[in-house]
N, C-alpha and C positions, 0 to 999 in steps of 0.2 A: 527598502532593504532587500538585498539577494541571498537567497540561501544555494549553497554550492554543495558538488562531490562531485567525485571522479572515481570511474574503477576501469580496470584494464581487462581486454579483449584477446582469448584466447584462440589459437587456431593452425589451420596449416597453409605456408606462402603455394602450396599446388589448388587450393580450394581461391586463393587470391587470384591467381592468376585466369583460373579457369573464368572466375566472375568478371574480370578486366576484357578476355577474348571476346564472351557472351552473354552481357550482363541481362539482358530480356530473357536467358532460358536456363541460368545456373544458378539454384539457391546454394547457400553454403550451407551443408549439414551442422548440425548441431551447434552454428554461430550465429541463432538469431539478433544477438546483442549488437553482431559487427555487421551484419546485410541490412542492422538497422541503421545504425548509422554512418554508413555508407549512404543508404537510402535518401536522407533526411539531404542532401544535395542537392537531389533532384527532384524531390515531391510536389508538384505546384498548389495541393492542397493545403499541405502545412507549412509553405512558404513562398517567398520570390526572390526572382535573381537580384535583386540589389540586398537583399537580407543575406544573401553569401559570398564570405571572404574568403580565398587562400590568402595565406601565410606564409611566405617559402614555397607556394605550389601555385599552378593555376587551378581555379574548382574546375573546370573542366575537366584536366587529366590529373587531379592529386591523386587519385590511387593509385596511378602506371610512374607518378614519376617517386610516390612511397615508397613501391614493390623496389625500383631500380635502388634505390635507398639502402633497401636491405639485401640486395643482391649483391651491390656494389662493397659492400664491408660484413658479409657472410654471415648475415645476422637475420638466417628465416625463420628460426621456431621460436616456442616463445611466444610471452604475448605477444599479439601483431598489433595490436594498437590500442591507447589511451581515450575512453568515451568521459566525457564529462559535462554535466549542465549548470547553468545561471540562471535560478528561478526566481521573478519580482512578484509580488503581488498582485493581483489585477488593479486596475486603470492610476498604479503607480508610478505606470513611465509608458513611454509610446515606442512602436516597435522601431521608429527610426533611434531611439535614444539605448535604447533596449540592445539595437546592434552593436550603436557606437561604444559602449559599457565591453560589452562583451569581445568587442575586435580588441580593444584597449588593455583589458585584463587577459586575453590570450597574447599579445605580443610581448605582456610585461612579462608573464608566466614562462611562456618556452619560446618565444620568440626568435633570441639570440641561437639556438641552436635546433630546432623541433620544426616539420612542417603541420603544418593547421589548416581544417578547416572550421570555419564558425559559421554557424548559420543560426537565423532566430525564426522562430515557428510564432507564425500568426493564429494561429488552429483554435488557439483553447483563451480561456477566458484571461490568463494569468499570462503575459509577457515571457518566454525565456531562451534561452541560448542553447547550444548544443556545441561542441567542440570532440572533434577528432583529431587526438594527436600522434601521430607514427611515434611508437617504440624507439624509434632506432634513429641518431642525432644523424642529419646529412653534411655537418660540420667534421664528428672524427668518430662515426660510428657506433658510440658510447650509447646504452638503453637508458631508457628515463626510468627509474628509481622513484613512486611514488611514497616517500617515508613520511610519517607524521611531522618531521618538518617541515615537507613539504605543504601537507596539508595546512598546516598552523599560518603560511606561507598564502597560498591560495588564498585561505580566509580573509587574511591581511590585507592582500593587492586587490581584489575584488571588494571588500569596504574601504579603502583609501579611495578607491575608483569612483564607487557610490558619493562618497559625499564630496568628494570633488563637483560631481554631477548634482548637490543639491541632497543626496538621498539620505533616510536613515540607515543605521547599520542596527544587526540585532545586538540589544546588550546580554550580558551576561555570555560569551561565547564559551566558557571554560563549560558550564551546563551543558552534560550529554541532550545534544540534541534530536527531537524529533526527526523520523523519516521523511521524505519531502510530501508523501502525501498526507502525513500527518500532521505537517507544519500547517500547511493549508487549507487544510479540515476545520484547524484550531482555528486561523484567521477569522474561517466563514460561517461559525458559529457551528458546524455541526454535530453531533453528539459523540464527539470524540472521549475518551476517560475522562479529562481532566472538563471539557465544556460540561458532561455530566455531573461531576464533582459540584462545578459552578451552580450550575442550575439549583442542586439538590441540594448542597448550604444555602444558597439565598432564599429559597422557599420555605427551608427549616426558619430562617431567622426570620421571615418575615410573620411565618405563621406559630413561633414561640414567644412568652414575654418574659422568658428567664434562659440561661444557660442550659439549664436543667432540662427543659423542655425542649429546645433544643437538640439539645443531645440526645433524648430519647425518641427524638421526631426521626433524627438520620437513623439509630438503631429499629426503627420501626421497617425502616426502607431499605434496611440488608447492610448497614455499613457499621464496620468495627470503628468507636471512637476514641479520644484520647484527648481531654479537655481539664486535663489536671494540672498543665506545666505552663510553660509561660507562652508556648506556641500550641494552639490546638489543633490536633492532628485527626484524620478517619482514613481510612482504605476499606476496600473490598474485599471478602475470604480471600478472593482468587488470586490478590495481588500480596504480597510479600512485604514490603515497605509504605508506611505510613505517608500520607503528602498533607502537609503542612497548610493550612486555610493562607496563612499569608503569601505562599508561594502561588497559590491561585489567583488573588486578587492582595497586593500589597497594600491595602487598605485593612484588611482583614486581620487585623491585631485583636486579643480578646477585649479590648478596651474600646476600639471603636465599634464592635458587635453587639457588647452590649447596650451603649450609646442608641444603636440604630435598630435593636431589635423589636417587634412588635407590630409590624404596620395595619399587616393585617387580623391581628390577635386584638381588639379590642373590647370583646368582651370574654375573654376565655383565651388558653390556648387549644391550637387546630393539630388535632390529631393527624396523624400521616396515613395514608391509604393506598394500598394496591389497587389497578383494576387488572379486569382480564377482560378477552375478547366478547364480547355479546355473542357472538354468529358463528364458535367453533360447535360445528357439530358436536351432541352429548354424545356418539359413540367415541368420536376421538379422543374427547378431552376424559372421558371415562378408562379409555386404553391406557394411557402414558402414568406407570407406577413409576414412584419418584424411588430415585436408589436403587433399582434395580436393570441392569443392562437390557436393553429394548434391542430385540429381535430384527422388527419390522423396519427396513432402513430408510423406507419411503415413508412412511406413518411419521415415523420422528424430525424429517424434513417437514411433513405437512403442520402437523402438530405445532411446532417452532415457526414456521410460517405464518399459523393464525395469533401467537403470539405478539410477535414482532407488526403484525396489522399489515402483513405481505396479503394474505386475504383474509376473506375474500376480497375480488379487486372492488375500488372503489368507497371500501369501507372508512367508516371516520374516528375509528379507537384508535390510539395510539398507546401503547406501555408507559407506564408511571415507572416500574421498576428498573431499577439501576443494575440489574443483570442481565436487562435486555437491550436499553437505548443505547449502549455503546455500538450494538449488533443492529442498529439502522442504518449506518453508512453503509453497511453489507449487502442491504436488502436485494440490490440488482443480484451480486454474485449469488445468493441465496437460489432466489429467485432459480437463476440457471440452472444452478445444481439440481433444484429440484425437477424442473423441463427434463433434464438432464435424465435422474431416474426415470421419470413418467417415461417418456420416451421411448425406454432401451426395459421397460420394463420391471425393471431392480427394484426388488423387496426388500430382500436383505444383504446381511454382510456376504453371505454366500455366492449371490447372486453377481453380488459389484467385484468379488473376485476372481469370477469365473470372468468375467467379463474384461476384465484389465489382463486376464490371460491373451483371452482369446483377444485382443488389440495388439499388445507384444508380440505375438504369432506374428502374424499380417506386416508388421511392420517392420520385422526382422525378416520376413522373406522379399517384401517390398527392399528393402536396405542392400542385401546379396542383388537383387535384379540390379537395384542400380550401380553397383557394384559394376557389373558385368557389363552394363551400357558405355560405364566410364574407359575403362579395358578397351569398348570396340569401337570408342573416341578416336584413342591415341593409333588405333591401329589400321582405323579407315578412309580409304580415300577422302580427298576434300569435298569433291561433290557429295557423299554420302554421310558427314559430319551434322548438316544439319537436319537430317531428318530423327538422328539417333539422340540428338543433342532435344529435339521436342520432346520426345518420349521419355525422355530422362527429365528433362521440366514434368511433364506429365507425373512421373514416378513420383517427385518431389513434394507434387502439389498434393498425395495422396499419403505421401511420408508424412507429412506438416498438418495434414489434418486429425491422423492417428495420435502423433505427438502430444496433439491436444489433448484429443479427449481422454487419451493416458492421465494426464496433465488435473483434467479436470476428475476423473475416476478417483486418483488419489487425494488432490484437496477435498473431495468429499467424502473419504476415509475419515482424514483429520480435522474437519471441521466437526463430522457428529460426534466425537468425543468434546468438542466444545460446546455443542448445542446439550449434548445432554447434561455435564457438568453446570452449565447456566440455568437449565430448568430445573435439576436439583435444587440449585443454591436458593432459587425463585419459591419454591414448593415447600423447600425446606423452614424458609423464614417463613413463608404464610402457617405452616403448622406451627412453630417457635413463639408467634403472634397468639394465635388459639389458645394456647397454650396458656400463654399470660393474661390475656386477658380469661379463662374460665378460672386462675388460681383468685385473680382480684374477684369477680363475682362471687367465689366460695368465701373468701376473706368476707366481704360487705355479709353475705348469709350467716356468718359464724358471729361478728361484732352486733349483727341485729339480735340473734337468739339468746 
């Protein structure tokens, strides 16, 4: 099966052109979407020349004979062009079939009117396509209008294509779908929300021998449930809407759960348990009061770090808690951020905004230079275009590094409101737990006297 989308590519045809003259020394500002795939043409890493088709163009000069496209029926601003991808699953199909799918499905799509390029990236573990399609029809001019019919459309031709070729298609396509890298997180078992979900019912049931227990197994481990109706439901505080056990595993009807509950409950039911790190330091894990906004902005990366079993490196805990195993696919970005602070120093909130000042500075005066180098472009002789044309590469390469860590500065704003929110909810249920179990041990004292 392929999962598909497409989004279009905003920009300016003088930022096109300049890359068309120079493509070794012109980034396009603020288009990294479209200098990527553009890119993606000629990368011998993530692909080869027989994995790339024009369509209406030769891949060689498809973007000089785009530009003429849009010059030709006055159509430069705007998006300048359609990026979209065909993702298979890994060792689902081979990247010669992989091609042929996806040249197929782009001639069906825009063929008749659109130039294309398709190329299929060998790089990664999972098969898939990449398609660049000019805005602008080289038939009568007319922009491509990406509308939900179209999308509805896409979906269409690309699973007719599939199972033409043998493949499956995904069912249930009307279901808001997953992001693509959450599609395939799901496939690969990893601890995505709902692979979470999975894990965490099947352990309840295996380790309850009534419903009852059950239920109280996931309320034990931070989940709101809902096992009164004819569909049994649980979520997470964090999450808003309820997800249905059979929607996880269509198997998972209350009648075949109870059937199969038990496996490992055979003399008793098995209690549900948190752990936590062995090896976080007592002054850290002493530091971090639950419910109250933390100062320290590097403490509460590090903190969440030994949670998550980020470290120390080499350690062999892993979280039981379901407010945190969703935040393992994270670990690497984690990880960074935190290098990130260490690095540059950063305590706190103060700190990381002095800090995203002081990079905005730099890169808005970097921004006016190059500014100025583009100016003494158009305005200087030929022999002296390409020494000013390096140093504006130069500038670029200096612009795009700031970008970043602007980039990264702010997801690590908005991340520690999720980290801390997680270790609340983590904290809060271990006290919630205390809690109930000291009123039962008072009960057992009050029923003996």
């Amino acid at each position: 099966m392929a999962t598909t989308s497409l989004w279009h590519i905003s920009g300016n045809i003088k930022d096109l052109i300049d890359y068309v003259e120079n493509p070794e020394k012109t980034m396009i500002e603020n288009h990294e979407d479209f200098w990527s795939v553009l890119e993606y043409v000629k990368r011998p890493e993530a692909t080869k020349d027989e994995y790339i088709t024009g369509i209406n163009c030769l891949k060689e000069t498809a973007l000089k004979q785009m530009i003429l496209t849009k010059k030709r029926f006055g159509k430069e601003n705007g998006y300048i062009a359609w990026h979209g991808y065909q993702s298979f699953a890994p060792g689902e199909v081979s990247y010669d079939e992989c091609h042929r799918i996806g040249v197929e499905t782009a001639k069906e799509m825009w063929g008749e009117r659109f130039q294309i390029i398709v190329t299929t990236h060998i790089d990664k573990e999972h098969p898939h396509n990449h398609f660049c399609i000019n805005s602008v029809s080289f038939i009568d001019g007319s922009k491509y209008n990406y509308s939900k019919s179209e999308r509805r459309r896409f979906i269409e031709v690309s699973d007719r294509i599939c199972l033409k070729h043998g493949l499956s298609v995904i069912k249930n396509p009307n279901k808001k779908a997953s992001s693509r890298t959450v599609y395939f997180d799901e496939k690969s078992g990893k601890p995505t929300r709902y692979n979470v979900y999975r894990e965490d019912v099947r352990e309840a049931a295996l380790n309850s021998r009534t419903p009852y227990y059950m239920e109280q197994y996931l309320i034990r481990k931070g989940y709101i449930t809902d096992f009164t109706g004819k569909h049994w439901k649980l979520r997470l505080p964090q999450y808003k809407n309820f997800t249905r056990l059979d929607t996880l595993d269509e198997k998972w009807a209350p009648e075949y759960i109870r059937t199969h509950m038990g496996g490992r409950a055979i003399y008793g039911n098995i209690r549900a348990e948190i752990n936590y790190p062995p090896q976080m330091p007592k002054e850290l894990k002493e530091w971090f009061v639950p419910f109250m906004h933390q100062n320290s902005l590097y403490k509460l990366y590090l903190h969440y770090c030994y949670l998550l079993g980020v470290l120390p490196k080499g350690t062999k805990y892993k979280p039981t808690s379901p407010y945190l195993k969703e935040d393992i696919r994270k670990m690497e970005e984690l990880s960074k951020q935190a290098q990130y602070l260490g690095a540059k120093s950063i305590e706190t909130f103060n700190d990381l905004y002095l800090d995203r000042d002081k990079l905005q500075k730099e890169m808005d005066e970097l921004i006016q230079y190059r500014t100025k180098l583009q100016n003494k472009i158009r305005r200087a002789k030929p022999e002296d275009k390409e020494d000013i044309r390096e140093e504006k590469a130069k500038v670029t390469k200096q612009i795009t590094k700031l970008h970043n860590e602007i980039k990264m500065n702010e997801a690590i704003e908005k991340r520690s409101a999720k980290i801390e929110e997680n270790t609340n909810l983590l904290y809060g249920n271990e006290y919630r737990a205390k809690e109930e179990q000291q009123k039962k041990k008072q009960q057992r004292g009050d029923c003996e006297r």
